[in-house]
Backbone as CSV, one residue per row, in Angstrom:
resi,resn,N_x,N_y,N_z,CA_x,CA_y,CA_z,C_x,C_y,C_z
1,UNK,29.591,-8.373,13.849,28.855,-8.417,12.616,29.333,-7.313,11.663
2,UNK,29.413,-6.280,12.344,29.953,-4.969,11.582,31.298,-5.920,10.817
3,UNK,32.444,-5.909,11.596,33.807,-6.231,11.275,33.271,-7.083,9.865
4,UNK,32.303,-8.288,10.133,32.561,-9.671,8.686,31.715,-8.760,7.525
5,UNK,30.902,-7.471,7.843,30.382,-6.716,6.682,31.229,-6.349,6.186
6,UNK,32.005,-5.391,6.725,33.089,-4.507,6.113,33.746,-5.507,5.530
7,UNK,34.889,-7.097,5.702,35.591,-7.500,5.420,34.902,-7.722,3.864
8,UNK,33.987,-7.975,3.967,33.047,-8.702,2.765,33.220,-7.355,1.353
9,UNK,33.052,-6.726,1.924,33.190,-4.967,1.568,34.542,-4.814,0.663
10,UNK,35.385,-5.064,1.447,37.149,-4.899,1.585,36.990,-6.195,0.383
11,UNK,36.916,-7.149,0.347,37.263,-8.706,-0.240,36.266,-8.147,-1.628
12,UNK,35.483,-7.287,-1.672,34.918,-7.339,-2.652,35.362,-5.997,-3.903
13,UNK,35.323,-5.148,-3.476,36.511,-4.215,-3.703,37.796,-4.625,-4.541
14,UNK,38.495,-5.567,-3.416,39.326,-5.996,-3.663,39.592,-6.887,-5.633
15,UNK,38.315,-7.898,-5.477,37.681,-8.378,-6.380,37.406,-7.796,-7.553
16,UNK,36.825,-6.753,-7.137,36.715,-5.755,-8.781,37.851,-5.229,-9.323
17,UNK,38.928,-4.762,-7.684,40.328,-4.162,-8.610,41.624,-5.292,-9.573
18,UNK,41.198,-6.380,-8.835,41.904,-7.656,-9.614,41.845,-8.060,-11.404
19,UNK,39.852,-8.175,-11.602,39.075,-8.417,-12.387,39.335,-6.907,-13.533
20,UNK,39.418,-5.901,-12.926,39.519,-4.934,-13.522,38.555,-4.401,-14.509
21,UNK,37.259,-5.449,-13.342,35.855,-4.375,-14.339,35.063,-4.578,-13.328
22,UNK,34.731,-2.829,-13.964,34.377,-1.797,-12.746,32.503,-1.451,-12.732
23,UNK,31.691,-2.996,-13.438,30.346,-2.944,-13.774,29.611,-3.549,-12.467
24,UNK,28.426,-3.507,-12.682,27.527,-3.734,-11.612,27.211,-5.006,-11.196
25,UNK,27.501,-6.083,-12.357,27.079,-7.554,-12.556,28.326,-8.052,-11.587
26,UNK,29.624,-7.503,-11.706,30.776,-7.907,-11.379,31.304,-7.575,-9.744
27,UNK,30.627,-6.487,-9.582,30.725,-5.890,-7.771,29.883,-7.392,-7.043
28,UNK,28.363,-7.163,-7.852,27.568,-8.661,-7.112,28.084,-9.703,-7.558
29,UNK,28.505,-10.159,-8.137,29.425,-11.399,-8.314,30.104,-11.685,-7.191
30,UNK,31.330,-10.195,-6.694,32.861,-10.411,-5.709,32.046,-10.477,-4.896
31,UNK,30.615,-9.502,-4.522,30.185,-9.507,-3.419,29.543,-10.704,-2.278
32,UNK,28.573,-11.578,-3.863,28.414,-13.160,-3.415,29.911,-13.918,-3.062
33,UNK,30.889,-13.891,-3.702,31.579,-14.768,-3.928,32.482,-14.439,-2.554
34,UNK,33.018,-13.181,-2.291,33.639,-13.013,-0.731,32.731,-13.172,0.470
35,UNK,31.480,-13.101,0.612,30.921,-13.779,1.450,30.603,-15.279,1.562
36,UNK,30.672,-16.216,0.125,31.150,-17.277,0.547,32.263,-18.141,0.964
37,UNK,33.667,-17.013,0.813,35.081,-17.015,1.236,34.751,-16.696,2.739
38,UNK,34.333,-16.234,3.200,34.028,-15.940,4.735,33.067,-16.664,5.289
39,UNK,32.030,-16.839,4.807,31.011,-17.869,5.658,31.764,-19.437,5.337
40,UNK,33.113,-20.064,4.336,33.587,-20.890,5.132,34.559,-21.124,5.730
41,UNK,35.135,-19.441,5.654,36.727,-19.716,6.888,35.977,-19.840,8.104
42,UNK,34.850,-19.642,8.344,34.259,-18.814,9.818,33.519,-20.306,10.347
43,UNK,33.365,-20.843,9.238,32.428,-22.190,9.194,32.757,-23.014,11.145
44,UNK,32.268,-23.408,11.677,32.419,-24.033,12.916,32.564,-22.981,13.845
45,UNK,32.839,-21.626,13.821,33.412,-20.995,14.645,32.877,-20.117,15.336
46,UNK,31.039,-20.206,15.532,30.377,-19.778,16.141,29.928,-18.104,15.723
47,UNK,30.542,-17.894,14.623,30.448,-16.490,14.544,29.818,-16.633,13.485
48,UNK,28.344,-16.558,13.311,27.465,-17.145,11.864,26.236,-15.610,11.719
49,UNK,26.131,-14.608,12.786,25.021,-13.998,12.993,24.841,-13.024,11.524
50,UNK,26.374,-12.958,11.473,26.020,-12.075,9.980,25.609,-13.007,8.653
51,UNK,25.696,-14.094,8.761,25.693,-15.065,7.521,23.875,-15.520,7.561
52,UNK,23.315,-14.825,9.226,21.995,-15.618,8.774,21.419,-14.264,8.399
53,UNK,21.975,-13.279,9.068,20.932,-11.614,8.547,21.102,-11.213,7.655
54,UNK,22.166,-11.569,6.488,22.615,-10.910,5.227,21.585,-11.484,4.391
55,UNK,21.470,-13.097,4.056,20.773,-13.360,2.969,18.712,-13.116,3.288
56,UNK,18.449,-12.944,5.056,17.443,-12.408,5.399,16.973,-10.387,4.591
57,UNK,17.958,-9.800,4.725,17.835,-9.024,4.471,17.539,-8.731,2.875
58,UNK,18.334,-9.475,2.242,18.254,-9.656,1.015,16.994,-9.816,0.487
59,UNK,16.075,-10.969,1.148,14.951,-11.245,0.885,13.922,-10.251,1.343
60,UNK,14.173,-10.024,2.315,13.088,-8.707,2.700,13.431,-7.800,1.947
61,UNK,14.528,-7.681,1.386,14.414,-5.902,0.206,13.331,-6.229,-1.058
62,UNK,13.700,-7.766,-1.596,12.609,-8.360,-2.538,11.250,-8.147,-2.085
63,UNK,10.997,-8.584,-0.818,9.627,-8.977,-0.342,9.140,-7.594,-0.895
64,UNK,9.707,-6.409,0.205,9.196,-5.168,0.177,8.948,-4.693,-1.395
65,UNK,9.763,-4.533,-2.277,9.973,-4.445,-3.746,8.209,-5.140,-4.015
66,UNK,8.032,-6.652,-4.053,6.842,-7.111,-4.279,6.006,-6.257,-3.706
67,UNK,5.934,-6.213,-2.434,4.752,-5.926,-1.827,4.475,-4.353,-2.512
68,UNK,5.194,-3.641,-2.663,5.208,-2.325,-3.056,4.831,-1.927,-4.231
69,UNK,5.280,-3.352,-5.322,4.776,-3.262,-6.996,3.609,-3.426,-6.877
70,UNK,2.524,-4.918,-5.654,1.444,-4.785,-5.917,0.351,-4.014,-5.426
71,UNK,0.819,-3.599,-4.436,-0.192,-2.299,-3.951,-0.134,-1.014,-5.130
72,UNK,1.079,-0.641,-5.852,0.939,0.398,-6.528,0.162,-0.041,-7.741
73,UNK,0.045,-1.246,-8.289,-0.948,-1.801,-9.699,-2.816,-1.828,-8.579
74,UNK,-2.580,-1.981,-6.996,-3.973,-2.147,-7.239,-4.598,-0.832,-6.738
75,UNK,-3.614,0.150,-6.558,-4.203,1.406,-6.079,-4.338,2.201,-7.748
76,UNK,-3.251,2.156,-8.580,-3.762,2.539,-9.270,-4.541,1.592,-10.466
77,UNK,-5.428,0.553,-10.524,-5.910,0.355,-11.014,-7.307,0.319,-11.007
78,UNK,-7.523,1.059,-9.311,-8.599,1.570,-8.554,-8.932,3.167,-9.046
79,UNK,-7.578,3.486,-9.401,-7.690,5.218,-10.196,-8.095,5.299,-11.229
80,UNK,-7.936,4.269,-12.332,-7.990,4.274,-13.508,-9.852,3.738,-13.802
81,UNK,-9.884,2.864,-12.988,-11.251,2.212,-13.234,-12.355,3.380,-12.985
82,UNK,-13.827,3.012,-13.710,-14.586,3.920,-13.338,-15.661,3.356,-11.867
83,UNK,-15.150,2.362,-11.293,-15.813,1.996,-10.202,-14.653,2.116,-9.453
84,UNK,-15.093,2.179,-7.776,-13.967,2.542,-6.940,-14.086,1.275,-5.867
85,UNK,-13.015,0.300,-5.873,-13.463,-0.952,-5.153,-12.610,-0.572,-3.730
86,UNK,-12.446,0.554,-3.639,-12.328,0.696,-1.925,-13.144,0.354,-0.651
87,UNK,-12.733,-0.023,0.270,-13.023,-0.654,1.657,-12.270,0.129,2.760
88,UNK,-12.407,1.578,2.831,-11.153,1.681,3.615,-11.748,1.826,5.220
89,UNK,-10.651,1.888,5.916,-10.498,1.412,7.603,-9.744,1.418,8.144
90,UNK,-9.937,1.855,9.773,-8.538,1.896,10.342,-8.862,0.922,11.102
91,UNK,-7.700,0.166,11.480,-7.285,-1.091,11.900,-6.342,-1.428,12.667
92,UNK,-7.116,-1.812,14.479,-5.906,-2.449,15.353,-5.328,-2.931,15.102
93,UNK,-3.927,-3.113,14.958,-2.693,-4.216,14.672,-2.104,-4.569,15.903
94,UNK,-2.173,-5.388,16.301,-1.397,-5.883,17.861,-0.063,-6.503,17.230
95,UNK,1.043,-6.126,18.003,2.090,-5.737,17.731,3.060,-6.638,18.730
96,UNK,3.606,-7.488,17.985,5.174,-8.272,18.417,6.234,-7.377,18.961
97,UNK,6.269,-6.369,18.036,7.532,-5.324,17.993,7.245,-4.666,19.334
98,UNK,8.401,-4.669,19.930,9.154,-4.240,21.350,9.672,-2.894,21.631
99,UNK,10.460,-2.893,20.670,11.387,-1.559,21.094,10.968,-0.372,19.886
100,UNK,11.412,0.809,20.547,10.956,2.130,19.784,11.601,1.576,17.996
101,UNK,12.603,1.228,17.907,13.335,1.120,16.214,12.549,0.047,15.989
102,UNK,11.969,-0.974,16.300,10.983,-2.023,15.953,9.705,-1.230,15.055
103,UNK,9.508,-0.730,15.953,8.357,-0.044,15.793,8.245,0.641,14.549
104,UNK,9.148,1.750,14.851,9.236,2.655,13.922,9.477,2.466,12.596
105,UNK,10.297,1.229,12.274,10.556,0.619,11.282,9.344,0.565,10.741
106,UNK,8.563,-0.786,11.116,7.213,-0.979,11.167,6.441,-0.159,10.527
107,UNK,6.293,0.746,11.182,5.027,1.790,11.054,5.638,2.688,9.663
108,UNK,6.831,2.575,9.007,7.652,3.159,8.305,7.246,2.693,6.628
109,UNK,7.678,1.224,7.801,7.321,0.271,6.203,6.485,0.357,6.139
110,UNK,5.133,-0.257,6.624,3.583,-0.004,6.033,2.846,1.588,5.624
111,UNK,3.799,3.076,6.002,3.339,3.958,5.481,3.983,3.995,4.137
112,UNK,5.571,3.223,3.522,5.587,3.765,2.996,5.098,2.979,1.190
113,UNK,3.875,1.542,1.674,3.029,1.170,0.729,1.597,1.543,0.129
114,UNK,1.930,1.579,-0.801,0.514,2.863,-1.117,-0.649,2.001,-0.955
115,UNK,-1.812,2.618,-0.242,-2.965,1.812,-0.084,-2.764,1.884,1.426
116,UNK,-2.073,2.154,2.162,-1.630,1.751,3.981,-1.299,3.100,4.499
117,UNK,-1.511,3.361,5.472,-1.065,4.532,6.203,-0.814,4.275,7.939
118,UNK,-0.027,4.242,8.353,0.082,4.212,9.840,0.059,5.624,10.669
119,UNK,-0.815,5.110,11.427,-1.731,6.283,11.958,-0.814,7.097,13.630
120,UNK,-0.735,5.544,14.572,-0.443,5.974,15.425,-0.325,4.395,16.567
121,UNK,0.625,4.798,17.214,1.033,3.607,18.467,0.204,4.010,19.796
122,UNK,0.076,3.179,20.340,-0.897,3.270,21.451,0.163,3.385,22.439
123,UNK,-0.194,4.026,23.574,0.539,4.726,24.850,1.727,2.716,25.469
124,UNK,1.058,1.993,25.121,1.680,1.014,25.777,2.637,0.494,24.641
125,UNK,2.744,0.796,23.452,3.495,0.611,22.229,2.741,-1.027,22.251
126,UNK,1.672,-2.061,22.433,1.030,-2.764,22.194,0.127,-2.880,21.054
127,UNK,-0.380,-1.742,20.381,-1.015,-1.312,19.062,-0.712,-0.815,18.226
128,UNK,-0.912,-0.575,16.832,-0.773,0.162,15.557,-1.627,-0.132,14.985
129,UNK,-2.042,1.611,15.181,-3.476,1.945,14.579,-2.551,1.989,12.843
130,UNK,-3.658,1.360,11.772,-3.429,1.314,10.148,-4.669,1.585,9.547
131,UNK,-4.464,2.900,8.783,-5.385,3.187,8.210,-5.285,2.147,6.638
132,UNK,-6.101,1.729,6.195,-5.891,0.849,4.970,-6.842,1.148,3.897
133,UNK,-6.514,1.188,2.480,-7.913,1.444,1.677,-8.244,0.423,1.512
134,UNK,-8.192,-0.627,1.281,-8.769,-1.950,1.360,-8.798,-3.406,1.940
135,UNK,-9.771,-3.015,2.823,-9.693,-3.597,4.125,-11.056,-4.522,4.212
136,UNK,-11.095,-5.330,3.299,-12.423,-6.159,3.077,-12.611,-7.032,3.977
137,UNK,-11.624,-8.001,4.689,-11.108,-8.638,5.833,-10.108,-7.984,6.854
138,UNK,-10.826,-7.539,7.934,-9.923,-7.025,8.948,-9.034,-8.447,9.363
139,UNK,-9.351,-9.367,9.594,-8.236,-10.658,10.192,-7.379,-10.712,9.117
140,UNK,-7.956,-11.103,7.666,-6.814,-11.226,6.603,-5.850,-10.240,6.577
141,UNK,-6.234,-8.747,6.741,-4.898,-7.488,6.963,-4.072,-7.442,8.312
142,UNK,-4.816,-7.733,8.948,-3.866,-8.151,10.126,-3.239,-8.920,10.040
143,UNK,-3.475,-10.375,9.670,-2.768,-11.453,9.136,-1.204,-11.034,8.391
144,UNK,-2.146,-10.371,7.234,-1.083,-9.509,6.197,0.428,-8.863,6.549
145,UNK,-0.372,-8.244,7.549,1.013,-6.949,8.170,1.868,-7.848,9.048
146,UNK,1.041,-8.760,9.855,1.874,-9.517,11.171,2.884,-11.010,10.355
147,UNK,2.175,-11.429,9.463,3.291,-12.193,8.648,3.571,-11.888,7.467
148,UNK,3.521,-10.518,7.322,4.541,-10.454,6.057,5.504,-9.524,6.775
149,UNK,5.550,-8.095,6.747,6.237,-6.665,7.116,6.800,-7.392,9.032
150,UNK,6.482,-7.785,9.910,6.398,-7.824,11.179,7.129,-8.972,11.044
151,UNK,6.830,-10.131,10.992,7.480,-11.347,11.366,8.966,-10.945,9.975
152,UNK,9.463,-10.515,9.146,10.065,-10.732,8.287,11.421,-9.771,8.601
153,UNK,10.966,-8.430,9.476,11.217,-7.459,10.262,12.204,-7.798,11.692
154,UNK,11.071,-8.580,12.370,11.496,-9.013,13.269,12.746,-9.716,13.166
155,UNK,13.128,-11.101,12.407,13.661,-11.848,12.132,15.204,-11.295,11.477
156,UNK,15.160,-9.819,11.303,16.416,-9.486,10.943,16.552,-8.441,12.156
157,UNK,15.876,-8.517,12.751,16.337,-7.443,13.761,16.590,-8.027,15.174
158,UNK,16.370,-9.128,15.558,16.284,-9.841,16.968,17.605,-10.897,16.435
């Protein structure tokens, strides 16, 4: 996987020194465009793992981006208001994630959305304690974390 990153890297590079412009629109251009030079020399040839985690990843940088714009409009629109519509709570999260970098990720990403705080993993790494300010539905935030941040997580990391 490393090797078809880098090539993509190299092919894209390559791309800008051809084009001979050296802007930002034009790197993501070579960058789409040599990974679709590689996902179809490679086409049949069993070697696809980087072609399904690249455009995964992609989407999870968006997701996170979203998720991150709207917690910061509703935390601070909780600052600004003169009523305070907080619910806050800490909250079992039972946990898919396996291994210590699972985890940590995890507990990484949800500290680092405002409104969320991750507190602490339970001795069997089976829990994550989440402190949350608004936590009106404990199932719906659980819901929240396990299919949005967790399943989205998972899926680029397994």
């Amino acid at each position: 996987m490393r090797s078809r990153f880098l090539s993509n890297i190299l092919l894209t590079f390559i791309w800008v020194a051809l084009t001979g412009s050296f802007d930002l629109l034009n790197f993501v251009f070579g960058f789409v465009l040599s990974f679709l030079i590689l996902w179809v020399i490679t086409l049949g040839k069993g070697e696809s793992k980087y072609f399904k985690i690249l455009p995964k990843m992609i989407a999870f940088f968006f997701f996170f981006l979203y998720e991150l714009f709207k917690a910061n409009l509703q935390v601070a629109y909780d600052v600004i208001t003169p009523k305070f519509y907080m619910k806050p709570g800490i909250i079992k999260v039972p946990l898919d994630a396996k291994t210590d970098l699972e985890i940590t990720l995890l507990a990484n990403l949800i500290s680092l959305t405002p409104g969320t705080l991750s507190l602490d993993v339970s001795n069997d790494k089976k829990v994550l304690y989440v402190h949350g300010m608004y936590v009106s539905n404990k199932e719906k935030f659980i819901q929240g974390i396990k299919q949005g941040f967790e399943k989205r997580l998972l899926e680029i990391l397994r």
